[in-house]
C-alpha positions in Angstrom: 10.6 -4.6 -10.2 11.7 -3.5 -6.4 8.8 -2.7 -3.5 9.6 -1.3 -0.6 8.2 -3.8 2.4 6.4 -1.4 4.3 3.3 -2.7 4.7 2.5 -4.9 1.7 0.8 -2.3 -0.5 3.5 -1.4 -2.3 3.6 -4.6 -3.6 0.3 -5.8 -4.2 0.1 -2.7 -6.3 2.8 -3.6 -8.5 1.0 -6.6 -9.2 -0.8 -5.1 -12.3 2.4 -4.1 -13.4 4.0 -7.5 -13.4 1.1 -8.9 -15.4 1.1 -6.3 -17.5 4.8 -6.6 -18.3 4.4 -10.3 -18.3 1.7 -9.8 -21.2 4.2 -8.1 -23.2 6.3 -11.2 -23.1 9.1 -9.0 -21.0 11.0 -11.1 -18.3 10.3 -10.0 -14.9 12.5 -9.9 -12.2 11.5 -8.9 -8.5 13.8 -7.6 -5.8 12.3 -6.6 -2.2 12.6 -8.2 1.0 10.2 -9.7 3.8 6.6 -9.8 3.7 6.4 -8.0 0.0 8.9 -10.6 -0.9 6.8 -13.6 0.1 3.7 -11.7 -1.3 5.0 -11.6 -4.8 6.6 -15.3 -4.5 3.3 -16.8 -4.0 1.6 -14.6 -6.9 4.5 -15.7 -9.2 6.2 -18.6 -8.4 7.5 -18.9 -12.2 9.8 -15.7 -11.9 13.1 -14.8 -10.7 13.8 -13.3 -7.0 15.7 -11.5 -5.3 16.3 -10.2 -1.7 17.2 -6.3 -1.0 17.5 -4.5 2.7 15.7 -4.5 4.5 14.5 -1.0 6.0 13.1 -2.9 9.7 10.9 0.2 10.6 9.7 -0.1 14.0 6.6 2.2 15.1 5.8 3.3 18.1 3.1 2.0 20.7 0.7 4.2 22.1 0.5 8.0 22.0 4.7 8.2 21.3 5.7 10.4 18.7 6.2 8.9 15.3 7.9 12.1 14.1 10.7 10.7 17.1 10.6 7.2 16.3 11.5 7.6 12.4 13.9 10.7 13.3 15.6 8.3 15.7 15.6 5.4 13.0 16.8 7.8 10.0 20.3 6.3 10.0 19.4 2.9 9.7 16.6 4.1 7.0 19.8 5.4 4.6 22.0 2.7 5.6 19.4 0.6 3.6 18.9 2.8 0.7 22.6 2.6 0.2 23.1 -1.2 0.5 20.0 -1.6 -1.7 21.5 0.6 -4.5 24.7 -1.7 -4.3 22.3 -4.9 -4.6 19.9 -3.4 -7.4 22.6 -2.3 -9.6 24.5 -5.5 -9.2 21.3 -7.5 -10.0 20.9 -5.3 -13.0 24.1 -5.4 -14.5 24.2 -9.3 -14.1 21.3 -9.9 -15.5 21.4 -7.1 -18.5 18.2 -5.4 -17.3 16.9 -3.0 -19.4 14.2 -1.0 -17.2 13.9 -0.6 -13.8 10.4 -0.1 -11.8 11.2 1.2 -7.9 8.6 1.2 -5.7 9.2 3.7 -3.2 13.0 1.9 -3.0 15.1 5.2 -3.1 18.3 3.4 -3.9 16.9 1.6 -6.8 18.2 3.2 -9.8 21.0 2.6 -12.1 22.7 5.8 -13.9 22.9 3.7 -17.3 19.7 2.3 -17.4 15.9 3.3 -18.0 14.8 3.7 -14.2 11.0 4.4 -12.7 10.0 5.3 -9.4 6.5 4.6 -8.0 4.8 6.8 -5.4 1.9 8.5 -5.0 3.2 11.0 -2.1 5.5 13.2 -4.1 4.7 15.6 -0.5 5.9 14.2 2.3 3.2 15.8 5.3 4.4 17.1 8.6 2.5 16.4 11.9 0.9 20.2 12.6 3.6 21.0 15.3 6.1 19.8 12.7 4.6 21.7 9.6 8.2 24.1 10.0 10.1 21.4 8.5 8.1 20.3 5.7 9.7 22.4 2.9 13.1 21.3 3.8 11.7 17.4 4.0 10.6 17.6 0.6 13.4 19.9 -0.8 15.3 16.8 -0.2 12.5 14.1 -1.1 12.5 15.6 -5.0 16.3 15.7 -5.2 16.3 11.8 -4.1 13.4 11.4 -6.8 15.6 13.6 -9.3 17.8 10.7 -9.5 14.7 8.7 -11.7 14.1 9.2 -15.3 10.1 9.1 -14.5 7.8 9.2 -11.5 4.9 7.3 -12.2 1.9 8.6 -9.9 -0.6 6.2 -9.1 -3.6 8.7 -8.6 -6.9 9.9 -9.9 -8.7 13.1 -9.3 -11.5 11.3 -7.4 -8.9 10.4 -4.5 -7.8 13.1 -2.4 -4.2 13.5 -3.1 -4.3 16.9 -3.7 -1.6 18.1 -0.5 0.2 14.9 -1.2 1.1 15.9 -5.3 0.7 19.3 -5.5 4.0 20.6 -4.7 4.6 22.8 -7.8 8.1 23.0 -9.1 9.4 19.5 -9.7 12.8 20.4 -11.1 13.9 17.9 -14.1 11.5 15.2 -12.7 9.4 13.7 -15.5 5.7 12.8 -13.4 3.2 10.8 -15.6 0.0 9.4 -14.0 -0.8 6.2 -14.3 -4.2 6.1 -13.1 -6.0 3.7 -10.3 -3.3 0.3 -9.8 -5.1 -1.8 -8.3 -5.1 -6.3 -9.0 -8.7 -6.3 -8.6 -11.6 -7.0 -10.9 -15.7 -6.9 -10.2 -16.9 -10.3 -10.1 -20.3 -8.8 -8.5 -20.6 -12.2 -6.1 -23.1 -12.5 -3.1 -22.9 -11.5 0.7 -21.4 -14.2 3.0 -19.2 -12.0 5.3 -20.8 -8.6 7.3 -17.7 -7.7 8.3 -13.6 -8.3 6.4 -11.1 -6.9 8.4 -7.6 -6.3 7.0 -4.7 -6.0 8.8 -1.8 -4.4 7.6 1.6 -2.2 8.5 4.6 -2.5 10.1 4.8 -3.8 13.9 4.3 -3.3 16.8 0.5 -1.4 15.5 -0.5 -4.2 12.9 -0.7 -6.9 16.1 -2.3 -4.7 17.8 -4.9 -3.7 15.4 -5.3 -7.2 14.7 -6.0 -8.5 18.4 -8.3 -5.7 18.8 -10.5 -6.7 15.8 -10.1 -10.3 17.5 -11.3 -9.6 20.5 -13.9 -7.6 19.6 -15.5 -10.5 16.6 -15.7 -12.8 18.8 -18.5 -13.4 20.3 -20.7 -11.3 17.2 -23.8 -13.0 15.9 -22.6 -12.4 12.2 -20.1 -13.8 9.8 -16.9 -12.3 9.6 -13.1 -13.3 8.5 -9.8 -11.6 9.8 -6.8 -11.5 7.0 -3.7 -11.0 9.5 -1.6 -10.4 6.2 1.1 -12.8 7.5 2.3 -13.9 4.5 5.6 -15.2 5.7 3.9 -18.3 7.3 3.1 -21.6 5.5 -0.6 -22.2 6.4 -2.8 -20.0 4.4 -6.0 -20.3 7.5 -4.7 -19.5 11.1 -8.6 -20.3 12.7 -11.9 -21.2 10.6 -14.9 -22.1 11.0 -18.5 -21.6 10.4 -18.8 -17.9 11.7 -15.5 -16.5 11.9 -12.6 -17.1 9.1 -8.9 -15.8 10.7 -6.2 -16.1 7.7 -3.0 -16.0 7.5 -2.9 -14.8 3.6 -4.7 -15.0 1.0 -3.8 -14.6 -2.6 -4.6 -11.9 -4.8 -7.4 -13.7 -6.4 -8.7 -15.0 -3.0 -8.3 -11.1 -1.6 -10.7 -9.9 -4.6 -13.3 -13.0 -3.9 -13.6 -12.2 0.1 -13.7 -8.7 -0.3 -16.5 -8.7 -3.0 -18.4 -11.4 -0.5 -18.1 -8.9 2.8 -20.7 -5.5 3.0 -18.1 -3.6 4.6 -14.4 -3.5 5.0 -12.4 -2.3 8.1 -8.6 -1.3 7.3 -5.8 0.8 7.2 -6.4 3.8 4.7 -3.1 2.4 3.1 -3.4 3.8 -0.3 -3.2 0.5 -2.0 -6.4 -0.3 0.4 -8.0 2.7 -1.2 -7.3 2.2 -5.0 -8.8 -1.9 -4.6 -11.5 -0.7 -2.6 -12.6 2.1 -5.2 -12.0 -0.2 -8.0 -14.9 -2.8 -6.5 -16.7 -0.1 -5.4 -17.3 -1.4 -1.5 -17.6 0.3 1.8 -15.3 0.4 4.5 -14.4 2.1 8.0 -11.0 3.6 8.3 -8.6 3.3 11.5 -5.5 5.2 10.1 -2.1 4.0 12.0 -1.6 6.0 15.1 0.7 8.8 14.2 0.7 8.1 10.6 0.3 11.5 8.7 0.1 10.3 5.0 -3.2 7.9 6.4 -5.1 10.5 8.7 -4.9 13.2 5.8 -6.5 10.2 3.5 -9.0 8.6 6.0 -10.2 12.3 6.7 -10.3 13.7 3.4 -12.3 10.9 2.5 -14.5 10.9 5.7 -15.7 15.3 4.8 -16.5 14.0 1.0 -19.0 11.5 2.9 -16.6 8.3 1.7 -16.1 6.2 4.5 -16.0 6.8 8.2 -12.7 6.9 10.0 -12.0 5.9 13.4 -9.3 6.6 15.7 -7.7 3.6 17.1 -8.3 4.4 20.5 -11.7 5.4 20.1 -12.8 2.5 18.0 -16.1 0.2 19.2 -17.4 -2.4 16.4 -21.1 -2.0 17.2 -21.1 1.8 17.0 -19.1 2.4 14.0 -20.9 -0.1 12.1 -24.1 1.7 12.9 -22.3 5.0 11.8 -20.9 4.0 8.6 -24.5 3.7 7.3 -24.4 7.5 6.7 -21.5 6.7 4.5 -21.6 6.2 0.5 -18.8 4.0 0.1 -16.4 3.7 -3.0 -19.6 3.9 -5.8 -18.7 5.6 -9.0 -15.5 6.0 -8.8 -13.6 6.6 -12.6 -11.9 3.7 -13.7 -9.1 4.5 -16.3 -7.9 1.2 -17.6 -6.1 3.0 -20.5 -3.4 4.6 -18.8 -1.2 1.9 -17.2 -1.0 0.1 -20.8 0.1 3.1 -22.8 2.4 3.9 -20.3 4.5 1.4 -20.4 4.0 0.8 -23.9 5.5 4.0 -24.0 8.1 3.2 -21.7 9.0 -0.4 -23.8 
């Protein structure tokens, strides 16, 4: 099992995956790197790990292109793809693996053996002044994908993923949907926190999103807690007390209990965000990473079907977007199709 570590959803949502494997008495191993690394460690210490490249994206502050900043970063970003394809298929042929699960890890596959690729963006979207090089993006995004026996889409038709998997012709690409993946469950617990904010991303925006929710906390009446997603450090709690809760991590188990305890989440509209926050069925306020196409399409789409507000980081103000979400329905009824992860890989085994 390889997650990218870009931001940590890619591997909380191969959580359900690992436990699902691990059910089937398969042996799991994990390769990634950084903060996805140290995620998975602490939600099984039992397995077998493994470090990859790391891929080091930097974003940029402020109003600065992001189109720039990756373009700029692009040979560094297939530098890593490379040496990660040396490591996985090393790790794979030393270890007789029989199936291979990439998450959004381009160089993860292996010629010779069974290998998967996770993503739920089989469209890469263009900023608008950018739109001219969108076909040519994902001309080459399917021929990287190409290289994997399946694509597994994590998707449902009550998100709004329509412009991010509807890209018609997919050459020899085998796509199966594997419904929500999320390592939630309802517990259906009682209030204690009005607000949970999670932090999440790559730097330099997930500190600043994080000291902005700080700041702003502070001094509020109410109960709130802070998860900086800092999963690299040793302490689990960074700050608690009575009123406000700042922590450092929490595991999955202690994500699922806070969240079901909070009336309303403020995050990223990181997909992985998404899929746990429609499987528990909870509100939430949006503030999509400046620049970030693949979260503003999500956070907006969501926002015009009366989901969840959506908030520019520059424009955000606690008191008033609380008041605004109220006109907001939250994750309620979304379908929950427990069904197709299991037959999939099943299938796949």
């Amino acid at each position: 099992m390889a997650p990218l570590d870009w931001g940590l959803g890619h591997a909380a949502r191969c959580i359900p995956i690992i436990r699902e494997l691990l059910s089937r008495n398969c042996e799991v191993l994990i390769a990634s790197n950084g903060r996805s690394l140290y995620l998975l460690e602490k939600e099984f210490p039992l397995l077998t790990f493994f470090t990859l490249s790391a891929y080091n994206p930097i974003y940029p502050e402020g109003n600065a292109s992001m189109i720039h900043k990756m373009g700029f970063q692009l040979p560094k970003f297939m530098g890593a793809i490379r040496n990660e394809g040396v490591e996985l298929r090393t790790i794979a042929e030393k270890n007789s693996v029989d199936l291979i699960i990439s998450d959004n890890r381009y160089g993860c596959y292996h010629s010779r053996i069974k290998s998967v690729f996770i993503t739920h963006q089989l469209n890469i979207l263009m900023p608008s002044n950018w739109k001219w090089m969108e076909k040519a993006v994902n001309w080459f995004n399917h021929k990287r994908l190409e290289k994997f026996d399946e694509c597994w889409v994590p998707a449902t038709d009550m998100l709004p993923l329509r412009s991010l998997v509807d890209t018609g012709q997919h050459g020899d690409l085998k796509i199966r949907r594997i419904g929500l993946l999320s390592r939630m469950a309802k517990k259906c617990l009682p209030p204690k926190y009005r607000v949970c904010v999670i932090c999440s991303g790559p730097e330099p925006q997930r500190t600043i999103f994080e000291e902005m929710l700080t700041e702003q906390l502070k001094d509020k009446d109410y109960p709130s807690i802070l998860i900086r997603s800092k999963t690299e450090t040793i302490n689990p709690y960074y700050k608690k007390n009575v009123q406000h809760v700042i922590a450092n991590y929490l595991t999955s188990d202690e994500m699922n209990t806070v969240i079901e305890e909070s009336d309303i989440i403020i995050s990223r509209p990181g997909y992985s965000t998404l899929m746990d926050l429609a499987k528990l069925g909870k509100k939430a306020i949006f503030v999509p990473t400046p620049g970030q196409t693949e979260q503003e399409y999500l956070a907006e789409e969501l926002m015009s079907k009366g989901v969840a507000l959506s908030v520019k980081q520059s424009e955000f103000d606690l008191e008033s977007v609380l008041k605004e979400s109220n006109n907001y329905t939250g994750f309620a009824n979304f379908e929950q199709d427990e069904l197709s992860l299991k037959n999939i890989i099943d299938s796949v085994l």
